[in-house]
Legacy VTK file of the C-alpha trace (Angstrom):
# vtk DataFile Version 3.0
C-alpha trace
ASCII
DATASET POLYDATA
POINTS 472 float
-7.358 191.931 59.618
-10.116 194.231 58.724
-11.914 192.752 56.299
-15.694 190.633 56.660
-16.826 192.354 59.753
-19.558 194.936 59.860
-17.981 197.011 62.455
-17.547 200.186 61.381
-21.021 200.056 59.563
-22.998 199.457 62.952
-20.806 202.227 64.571
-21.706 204.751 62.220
-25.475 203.763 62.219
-25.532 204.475 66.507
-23.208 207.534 66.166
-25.923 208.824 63.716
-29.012 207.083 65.535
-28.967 209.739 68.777
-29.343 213.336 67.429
-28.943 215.620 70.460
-30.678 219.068 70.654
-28.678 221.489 70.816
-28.313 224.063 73.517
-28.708 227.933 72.990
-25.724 229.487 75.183
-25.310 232.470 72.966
-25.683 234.668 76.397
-24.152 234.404 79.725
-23.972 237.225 83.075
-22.858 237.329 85.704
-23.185 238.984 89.046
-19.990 240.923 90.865
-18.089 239.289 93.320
-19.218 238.422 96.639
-18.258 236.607 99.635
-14.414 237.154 98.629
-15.187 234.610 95.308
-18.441 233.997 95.128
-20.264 234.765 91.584
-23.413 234.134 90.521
-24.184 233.240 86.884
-27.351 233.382 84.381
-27.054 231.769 80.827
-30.008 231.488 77.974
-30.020 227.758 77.973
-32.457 224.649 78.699
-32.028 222.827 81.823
-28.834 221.601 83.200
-25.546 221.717 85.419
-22.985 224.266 85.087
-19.630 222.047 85.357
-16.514 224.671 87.068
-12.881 223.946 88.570
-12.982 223.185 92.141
-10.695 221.975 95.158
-10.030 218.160 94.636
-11.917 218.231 90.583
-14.763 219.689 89.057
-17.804 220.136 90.952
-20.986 220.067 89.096
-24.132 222.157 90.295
-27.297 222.116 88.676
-28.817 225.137 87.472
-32.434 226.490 88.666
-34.811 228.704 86.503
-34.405 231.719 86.577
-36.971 234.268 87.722
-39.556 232.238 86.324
-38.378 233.335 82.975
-38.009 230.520 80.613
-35.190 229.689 79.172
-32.822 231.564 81.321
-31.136 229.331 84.304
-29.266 230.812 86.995
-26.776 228.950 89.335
-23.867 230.449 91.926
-20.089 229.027 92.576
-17.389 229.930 93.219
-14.907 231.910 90.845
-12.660 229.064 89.302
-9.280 229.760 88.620
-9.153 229.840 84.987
-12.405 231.856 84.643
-13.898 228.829 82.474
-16.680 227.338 83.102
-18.921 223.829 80.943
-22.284 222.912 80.831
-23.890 219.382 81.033
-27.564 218.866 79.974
-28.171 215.188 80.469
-31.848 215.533 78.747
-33.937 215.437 76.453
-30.295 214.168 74.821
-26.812 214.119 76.259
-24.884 217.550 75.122
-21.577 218.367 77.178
-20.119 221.879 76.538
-16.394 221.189 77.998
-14.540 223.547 80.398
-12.090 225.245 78.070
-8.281 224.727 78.724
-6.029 227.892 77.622
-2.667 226.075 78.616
0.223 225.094 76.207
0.436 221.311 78.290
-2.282 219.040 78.313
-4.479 219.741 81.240
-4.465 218.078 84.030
-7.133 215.092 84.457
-8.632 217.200 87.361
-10.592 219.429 84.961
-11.915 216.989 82.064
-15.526 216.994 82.820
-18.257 214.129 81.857
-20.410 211.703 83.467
-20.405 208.044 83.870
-21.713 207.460 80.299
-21.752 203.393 80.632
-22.767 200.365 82.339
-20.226 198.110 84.052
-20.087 194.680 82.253
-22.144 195.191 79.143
-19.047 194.603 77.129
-18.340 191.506 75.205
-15.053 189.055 74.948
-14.590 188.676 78.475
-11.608 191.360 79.074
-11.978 193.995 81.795
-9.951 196.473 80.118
-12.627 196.205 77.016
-15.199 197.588 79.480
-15.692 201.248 79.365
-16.630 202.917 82.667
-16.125 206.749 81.887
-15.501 209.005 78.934
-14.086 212.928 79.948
-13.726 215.580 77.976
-11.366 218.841 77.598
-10.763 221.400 74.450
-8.332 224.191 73.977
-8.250 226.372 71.372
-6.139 223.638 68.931
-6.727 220.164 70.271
-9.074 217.881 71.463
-8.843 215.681 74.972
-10.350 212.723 75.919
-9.984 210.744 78.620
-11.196 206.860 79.039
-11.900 204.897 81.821
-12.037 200.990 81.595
-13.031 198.563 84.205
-9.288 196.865 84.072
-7.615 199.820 84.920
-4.777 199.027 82.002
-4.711 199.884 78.270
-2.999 197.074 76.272
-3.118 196.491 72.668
-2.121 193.016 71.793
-2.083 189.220 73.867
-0.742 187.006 70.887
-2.467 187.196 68.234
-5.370 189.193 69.515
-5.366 193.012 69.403
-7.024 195.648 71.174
-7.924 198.890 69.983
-9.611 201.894 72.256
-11.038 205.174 70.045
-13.139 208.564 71.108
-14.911 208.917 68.177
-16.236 211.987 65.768
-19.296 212.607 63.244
-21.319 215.018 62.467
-24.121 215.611 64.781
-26.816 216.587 62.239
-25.960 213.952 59.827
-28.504 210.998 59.111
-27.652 207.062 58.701
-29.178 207.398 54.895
-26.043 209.227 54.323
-23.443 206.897 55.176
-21.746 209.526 57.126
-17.694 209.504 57.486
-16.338 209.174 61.237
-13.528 210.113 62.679
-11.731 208.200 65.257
-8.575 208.938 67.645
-7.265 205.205 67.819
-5.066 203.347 70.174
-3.886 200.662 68.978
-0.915 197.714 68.006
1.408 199.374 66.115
2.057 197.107 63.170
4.280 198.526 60.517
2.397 199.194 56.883
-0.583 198.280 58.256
-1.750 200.431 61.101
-0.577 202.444 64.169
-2.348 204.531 66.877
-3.543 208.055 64.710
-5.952 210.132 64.127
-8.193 208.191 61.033
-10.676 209.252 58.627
-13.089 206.008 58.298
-15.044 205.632 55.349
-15.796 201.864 55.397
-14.783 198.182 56.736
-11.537 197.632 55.507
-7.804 198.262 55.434
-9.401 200.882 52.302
-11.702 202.516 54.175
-8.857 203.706 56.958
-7.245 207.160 56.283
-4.225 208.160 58.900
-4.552 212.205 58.980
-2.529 212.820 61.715
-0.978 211.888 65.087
-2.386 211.663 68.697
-0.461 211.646 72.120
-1.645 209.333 74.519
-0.548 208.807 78.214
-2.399 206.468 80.876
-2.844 208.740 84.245
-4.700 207.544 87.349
-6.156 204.592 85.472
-7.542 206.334 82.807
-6.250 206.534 79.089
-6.016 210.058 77.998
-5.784 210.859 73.926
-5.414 214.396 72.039
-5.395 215.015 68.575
-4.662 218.749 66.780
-7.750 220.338 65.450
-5.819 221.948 62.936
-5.685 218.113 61.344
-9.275 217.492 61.408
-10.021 220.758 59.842
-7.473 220.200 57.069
-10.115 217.295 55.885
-12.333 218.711 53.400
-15.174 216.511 54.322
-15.066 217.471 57.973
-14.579 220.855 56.980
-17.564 220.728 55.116
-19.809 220.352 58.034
-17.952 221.842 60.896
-19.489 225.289 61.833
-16.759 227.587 63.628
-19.526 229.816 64.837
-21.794 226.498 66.020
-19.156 224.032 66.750
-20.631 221.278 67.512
-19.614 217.427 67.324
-21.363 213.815 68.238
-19.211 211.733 69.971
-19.178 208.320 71.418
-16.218 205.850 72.735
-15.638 202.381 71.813
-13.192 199.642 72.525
-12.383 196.295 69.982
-10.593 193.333 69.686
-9.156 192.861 66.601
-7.949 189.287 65.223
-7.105 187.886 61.876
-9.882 185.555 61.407
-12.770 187.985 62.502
-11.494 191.055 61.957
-12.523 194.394 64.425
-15.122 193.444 66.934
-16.854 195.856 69.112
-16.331 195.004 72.772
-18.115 198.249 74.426
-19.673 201.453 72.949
-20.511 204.581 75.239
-24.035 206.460 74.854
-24.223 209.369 71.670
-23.666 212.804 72.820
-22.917 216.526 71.735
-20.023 218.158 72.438
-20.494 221.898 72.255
-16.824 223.301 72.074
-17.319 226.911 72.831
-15.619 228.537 75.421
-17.265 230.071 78.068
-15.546 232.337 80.356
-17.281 234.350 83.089
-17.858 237.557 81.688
-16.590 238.943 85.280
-16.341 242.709 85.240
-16.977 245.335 87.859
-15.492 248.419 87.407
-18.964 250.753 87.448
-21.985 250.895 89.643
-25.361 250.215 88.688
-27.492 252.972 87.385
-31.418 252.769 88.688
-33.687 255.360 87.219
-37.684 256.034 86.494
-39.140 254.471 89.920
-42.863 254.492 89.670
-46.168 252.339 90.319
-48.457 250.976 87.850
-51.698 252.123 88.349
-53.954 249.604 90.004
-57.293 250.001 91.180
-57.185 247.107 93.979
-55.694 248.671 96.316
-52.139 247.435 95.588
-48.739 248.805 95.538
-46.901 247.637 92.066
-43.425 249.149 92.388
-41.498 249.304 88.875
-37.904 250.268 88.747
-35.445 250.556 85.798
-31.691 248.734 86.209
-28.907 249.308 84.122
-25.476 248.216 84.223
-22.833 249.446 81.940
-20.359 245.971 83.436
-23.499 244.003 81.731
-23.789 242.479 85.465
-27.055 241.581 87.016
-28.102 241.842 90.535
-28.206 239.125 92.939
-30.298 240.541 95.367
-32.969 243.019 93.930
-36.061 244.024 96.551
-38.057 246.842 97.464
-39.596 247.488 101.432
-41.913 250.296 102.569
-40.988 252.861 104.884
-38.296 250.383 105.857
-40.432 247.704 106.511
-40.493 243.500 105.466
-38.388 243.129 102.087
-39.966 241.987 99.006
-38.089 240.582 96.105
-38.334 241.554 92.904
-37.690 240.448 89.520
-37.091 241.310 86.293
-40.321 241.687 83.698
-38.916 240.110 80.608
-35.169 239.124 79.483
-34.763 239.434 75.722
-31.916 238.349 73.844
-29.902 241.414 74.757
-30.913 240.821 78.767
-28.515 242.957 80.870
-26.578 244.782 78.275
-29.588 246.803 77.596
-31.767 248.014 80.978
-33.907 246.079 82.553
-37.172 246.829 84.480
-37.781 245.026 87.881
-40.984 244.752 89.565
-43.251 242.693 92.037
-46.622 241.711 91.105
-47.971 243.898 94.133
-48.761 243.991 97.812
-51.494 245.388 99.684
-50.960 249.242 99.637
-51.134 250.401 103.482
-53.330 252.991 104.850
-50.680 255.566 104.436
-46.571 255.256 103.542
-44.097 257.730 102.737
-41.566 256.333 100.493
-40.116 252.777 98.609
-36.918 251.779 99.213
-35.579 249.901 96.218
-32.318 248.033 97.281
-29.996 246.054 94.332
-26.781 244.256 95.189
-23.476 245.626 93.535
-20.935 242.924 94.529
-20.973 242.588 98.540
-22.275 246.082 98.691
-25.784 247.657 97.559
-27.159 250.545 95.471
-30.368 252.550 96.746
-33.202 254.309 94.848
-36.204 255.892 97.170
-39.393 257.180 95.765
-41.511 259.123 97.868
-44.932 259.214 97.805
-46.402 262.576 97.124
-48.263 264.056 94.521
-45.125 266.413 93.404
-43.709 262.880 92.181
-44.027 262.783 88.685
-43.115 259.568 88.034
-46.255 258.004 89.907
-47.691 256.279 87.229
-45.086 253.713 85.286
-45.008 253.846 82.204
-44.218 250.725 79.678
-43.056 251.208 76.418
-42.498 248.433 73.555
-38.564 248.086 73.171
-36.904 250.227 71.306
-34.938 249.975 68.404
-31.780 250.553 66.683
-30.296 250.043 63.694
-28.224 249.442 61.379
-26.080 248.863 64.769
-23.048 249.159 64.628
-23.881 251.915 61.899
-21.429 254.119 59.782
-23.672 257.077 58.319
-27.056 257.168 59.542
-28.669 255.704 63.003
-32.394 254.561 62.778
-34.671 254.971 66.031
-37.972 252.592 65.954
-39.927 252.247 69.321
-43.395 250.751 68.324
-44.993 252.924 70.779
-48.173 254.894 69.783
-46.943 257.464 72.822
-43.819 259.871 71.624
-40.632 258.940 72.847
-38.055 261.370 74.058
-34.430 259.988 73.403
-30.970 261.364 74.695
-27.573 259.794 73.219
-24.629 259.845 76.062
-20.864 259.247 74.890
-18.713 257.071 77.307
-18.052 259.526 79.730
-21.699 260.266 80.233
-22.002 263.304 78.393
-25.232 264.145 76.745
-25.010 265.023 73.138
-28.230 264.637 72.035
-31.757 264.716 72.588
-34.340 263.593 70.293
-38.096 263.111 70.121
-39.558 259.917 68.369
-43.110 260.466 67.542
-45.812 257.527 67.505
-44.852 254.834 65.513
-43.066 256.430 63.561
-39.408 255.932 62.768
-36.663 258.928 63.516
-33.040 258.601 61.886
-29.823 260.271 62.785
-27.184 261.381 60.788
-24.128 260.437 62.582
-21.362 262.718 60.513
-20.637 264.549 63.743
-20.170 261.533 66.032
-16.643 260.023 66.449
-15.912 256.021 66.230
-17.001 254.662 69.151
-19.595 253.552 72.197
-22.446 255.382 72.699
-25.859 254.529 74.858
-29.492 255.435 74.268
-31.642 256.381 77.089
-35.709 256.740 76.734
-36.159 259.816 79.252
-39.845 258.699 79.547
-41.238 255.370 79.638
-39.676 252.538 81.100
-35.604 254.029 80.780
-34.369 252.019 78.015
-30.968 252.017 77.731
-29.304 250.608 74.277
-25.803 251.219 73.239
-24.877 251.515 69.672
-21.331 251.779 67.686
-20.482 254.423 65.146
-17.798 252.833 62.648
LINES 1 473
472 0 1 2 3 4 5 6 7 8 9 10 11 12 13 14 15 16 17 18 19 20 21 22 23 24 25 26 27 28 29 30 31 32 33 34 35 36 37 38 39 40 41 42 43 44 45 46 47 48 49 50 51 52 53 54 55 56 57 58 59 60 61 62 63 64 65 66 67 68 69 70 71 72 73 74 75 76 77 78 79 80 81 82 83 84 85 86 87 88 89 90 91 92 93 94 95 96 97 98 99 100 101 102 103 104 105 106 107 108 109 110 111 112 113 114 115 116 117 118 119 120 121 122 123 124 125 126 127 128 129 130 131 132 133 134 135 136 137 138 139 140 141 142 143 144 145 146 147 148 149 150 151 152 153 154 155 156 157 158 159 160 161 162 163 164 165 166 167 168 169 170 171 172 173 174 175 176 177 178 179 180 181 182 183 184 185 186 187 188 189 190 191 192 193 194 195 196 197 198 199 200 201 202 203 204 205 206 207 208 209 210 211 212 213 214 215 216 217 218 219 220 221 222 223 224 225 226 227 228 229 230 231 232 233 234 235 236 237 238 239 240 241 242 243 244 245 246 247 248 249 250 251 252 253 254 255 256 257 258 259 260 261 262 263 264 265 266 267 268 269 270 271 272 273 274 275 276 277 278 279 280 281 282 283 284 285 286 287 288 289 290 291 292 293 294 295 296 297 298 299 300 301 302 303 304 305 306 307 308 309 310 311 312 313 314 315 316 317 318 319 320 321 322 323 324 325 326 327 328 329 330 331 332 333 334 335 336 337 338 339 340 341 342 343 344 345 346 347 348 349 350 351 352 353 354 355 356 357 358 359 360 361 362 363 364 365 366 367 368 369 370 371 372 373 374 375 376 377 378 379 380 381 382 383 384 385 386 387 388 389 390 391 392 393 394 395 396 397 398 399 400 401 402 403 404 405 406 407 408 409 410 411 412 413 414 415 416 417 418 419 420 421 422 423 424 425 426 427 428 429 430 431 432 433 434 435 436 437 438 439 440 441 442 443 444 445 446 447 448 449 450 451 452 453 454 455 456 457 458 459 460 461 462 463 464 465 466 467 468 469 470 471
């Protein structure tokens, strides 16, 4: 039944011909509540939609830059139930990051996520169920769920002597056709005893030989689409997918594809969706709120154009960032302001807000730096008078730590030619230490006297860098 047909060969060849970038997500924020269950979010990724539970299904919002910074986007929904949110990025390739499902039943249709991958009526053998429409997608932490939508709204697998067969597929996304990659295919199928049944296969060629049954898959039809699972515990227990799957990157090309299958010609393909990347990490909203934003070492940078450039230092120990961050004179118009630079770390270390500058008026008294904290807002004034010793801003290069977390010995680098005075703070916001960092030089601390734990690092000149280390 198998056998002459070229099939499987052409499948793996377009599995392997669309190689989709993949996206960063390593760091997500977000801000406190607001609005009862409103959140905003920001995530270190390329363009795209953030995909989250909503009344009725999933609504899908596209992100906008954020800040002007690249590659952080920004986007604000409400809370969904779970916590989980996916990510679509239609371009410069299809990748799909799935909303995580932490249930013990399959989850409910309502919250696969995907996009109508494929045209109506490019399939062949004139069958309407042979003509995919939609392929969804859904993860928990042991199995894998796709959902398929065909144009005929039924599923079946044989009329006489003609079979049908419908199959999410799985290779390795950074695999090549030169390498005559394996594929791995959740099939639907006739059930014909010692010969084949719907599974979870291993396929390594174009015949009966090249078809390796590693497990089961539950399927159910619901709403007019065909929904299939298979454990990931049985996929993993193949060494050759084991050899490529990254726990740490996990990442996976998938298409759809629907056949007939008869004994003269064998499996024919009838429709085949578009390549694309599933990233199955789960993100959750990192939603916590339980302290209030710390902003320290106000200041202008000096300018001689006559402009006011306010600088401010934010810091919050939740890791949240502010949704609404501005600055008004003698509480006057408000400006916005933004942050100077997000580096990988972002809000878990400080971060210094500014504006590029506004004309300074003939004579002010203070800056009024306002930052949102959920529906409420923190306040830091700085007057202007010469007593102020924080008038000119200072900038620092960032500072340093490692090893981090360290057992023994802490080492201090800032890249500064200015010194650097330090102070270490446990938890409860005690200081314990204060230490001055010369130049460019480095400084190292010898830890003996510190217990296990969280501690921060605070610049007490400069720009307020906060770090936090852990002592092992």
């Amino acid at each position: 039944m198998l056998t002459n047909n070229r099939y499987l060969a052409a499948l793996m060849l377009m599995l392997v011909a669309v190689l989709p970038v993949q996206a960063e997500l390593d760091r997500m924020f977000s801000s406190g509540l607001y609005n009862g269950n409103q959140v905003d979010i920001l995530v270190n990724s390329p363009n795209g939609s953030v995909c989250y539970e909503a009344p009725g299904g999933v609504a899908q919002l596209e992100m906008q830059n954020a800040w002007n910074i690249t590659g952080w986007q920004r986007a604000a929904l409400d809370m969904p139930p779970s916590g989980h949110i996916g990510f679509w990025y239609p371009s410069p390739e299809l990748t799909l990051n799935p909303i995580y499902y932490g249930g013990t039943q399959a989850p409910d249709l309502s919250t696969y996520i995907g996009l109508d991958l494929d045209a109506n009526g490019d399939h062949l053998y004139n069958s309407q169920w042979l003509d995919i429409a939609v392929l969804k997608h859904s993860f928990s932490s042991d199995r894998l769920y796709f959902a398929m939508q065909c144009m005929g709204g039924s599923y079946p697998v044989s009329s006489g002597l003609t079979y049908f067969a419908y199959m999410p597929v799985l290779v390795d996304p950074d695999s090549v056709p030169e390498d005559n990659p394996i594929v791995y295919g959740l099939m639907y199928t006739v059930s014909v005893p010692g010969v084949i049944s719907p599974g979870l296969y291993k396929i390594t060629g174009t015949g009966f030989s090249g078809l390796s049954r590693i497990g089961d898959i539950e399927t159910s039809v619901q709403d007019g689409h065909l929904l299939l699972s298979c454990a990931i515990s049985d996929l993993l227990a193949d060494p050759d997918f084991n050899a490529w799957f990254d726990p740490q990157n996990p990442r996976i090309a998938n298409v759809a594809t629907t056949s007939r299958i008869t004994l003269i010609n064998g499996i024919q393909q009838a429709d085949i969706t578009p390549g694309l990347d599933l990233l199955l990490r789960p993100q959750a909203v990192p939603l916590q709120n339980s302290s209030v934003p710390v902003l320290s070492e106000a200041g202008l940078l000096e300018n001689p154009d006559g402009l006011l450039i306010p600088r401010i230092s934010y810091f919050d120990a939740d890791q949240n960032f502010p949704r609404v961050a501005s600055f008004s004179v003698d509480g006057g118009e408000e400006y916005p302001l933004s942050p100077m630079d997000l580096g990988a770390e972002a809000f878990a270390a400080a971060v210094v807000f500014g504006h590029p500058g506004i004309p300074e008026p003939e004579s002010w008294s203070e800056l009024r730096f306002r930052f949102s904290h959920g529906d409420t807002f923190e306040y830091h004034t700085y007057q202007n008078s010469s007593d102020n010793h924080d008038d000119t801003f200072v900038l620092i290069p960032k500072l340093e730590l490692y090893p981090n977390p360290a057992t023994h010995v802490l080492n201090f680098k800032s890249g500064s030619d200015a010194g650097v005075k330090l102070a270490i703070y446990n938890l409860k916001g005690q200081k314990l230490d204060e230490l001055n960092l010369d130049g460019k030089s480095e400084l190292s601390l010898n830890l003996k006297d510190y217990m296990p734990g969280v501690y921060f690092v605070k610049s007490l000149n400069g720009n307020g860098t906060i770090k936090r280390f852990v002592k092992m």
